[in-house]
C-alpha positions as CSV (number, residue, x, y, z in Angstrom):
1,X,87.0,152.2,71.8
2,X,84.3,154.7,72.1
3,X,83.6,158.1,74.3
4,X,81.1,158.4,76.9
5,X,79.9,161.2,79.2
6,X,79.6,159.6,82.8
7,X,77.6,162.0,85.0
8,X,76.6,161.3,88.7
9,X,73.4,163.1,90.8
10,X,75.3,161.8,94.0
11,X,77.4,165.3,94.0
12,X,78.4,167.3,97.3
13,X,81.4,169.9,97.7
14,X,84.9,168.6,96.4
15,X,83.3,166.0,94.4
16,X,83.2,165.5,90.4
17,X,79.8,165.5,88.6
18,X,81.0,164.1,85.1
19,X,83.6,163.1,83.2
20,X,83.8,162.2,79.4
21,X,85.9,158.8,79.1
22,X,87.3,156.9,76.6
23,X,86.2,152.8,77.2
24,X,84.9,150.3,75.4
25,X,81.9,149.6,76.9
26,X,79.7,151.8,79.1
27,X,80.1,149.4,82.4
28,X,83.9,150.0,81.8
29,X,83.2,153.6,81.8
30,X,81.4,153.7,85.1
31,X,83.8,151.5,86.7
32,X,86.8,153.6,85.1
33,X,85.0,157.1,86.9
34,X,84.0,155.1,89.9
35,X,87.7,153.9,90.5
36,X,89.4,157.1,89.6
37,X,87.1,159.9,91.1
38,X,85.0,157.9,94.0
39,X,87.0,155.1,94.9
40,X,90.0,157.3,96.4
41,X,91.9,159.1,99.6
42,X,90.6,162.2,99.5
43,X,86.7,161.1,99.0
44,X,87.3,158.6,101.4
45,X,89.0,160.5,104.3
46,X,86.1,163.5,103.9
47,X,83.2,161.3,103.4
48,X,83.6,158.1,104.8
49,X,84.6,154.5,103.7
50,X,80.9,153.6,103.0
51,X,80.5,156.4,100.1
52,X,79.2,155.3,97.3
53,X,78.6,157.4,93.3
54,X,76.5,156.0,91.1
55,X,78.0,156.8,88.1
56,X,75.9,156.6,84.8
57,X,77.2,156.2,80.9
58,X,75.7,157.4,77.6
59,X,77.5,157.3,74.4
60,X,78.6,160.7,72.8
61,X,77.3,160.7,69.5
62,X,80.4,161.9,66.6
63,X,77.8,162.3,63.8
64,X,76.6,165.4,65.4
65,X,77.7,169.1,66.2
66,X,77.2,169.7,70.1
67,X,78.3,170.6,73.5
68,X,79.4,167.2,75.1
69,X,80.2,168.8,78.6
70,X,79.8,172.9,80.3
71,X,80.3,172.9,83.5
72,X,79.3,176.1,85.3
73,X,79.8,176.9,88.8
74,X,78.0,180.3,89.6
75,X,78.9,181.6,93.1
């Protein structure tokens, strides 16, 4: 298995903007986010049945010291 950081520019309020995931492939990643935080109730009943997230995968790289994910909301 390896770890990716899915990210999305499709983002509104009360939807997710990235999520690291453990898959083996990136396509299982962005399927994995898709079916988790898109494909549900919630984003459904607020934004429609037509909806869609393109979700996007890059491979974290463990050799190296870094911020994988910092999400800040100001406001």
């Amino acid at each position: 298995m390896r770890i990716w950081l899915v990210k999305t520019n499709d983002i509104d309020y009360d939807l997710y903007q990235s999520a690291v995931v453990i898959a083996a492939t990136h396509l299982e990643a962005e399927h994995l986010v898709w079916e988790r935080l898109t494909n549900n109730k919630q984003v459904e009943n607020y934004y429609g049945s037509k909806f869609e997230q393109n979700w996007h995968a890059r491979e974290i790289n463990l050799d190296k010291e870094g911020i994988v994910l910092a999400d800040f909301n100001a406001g």
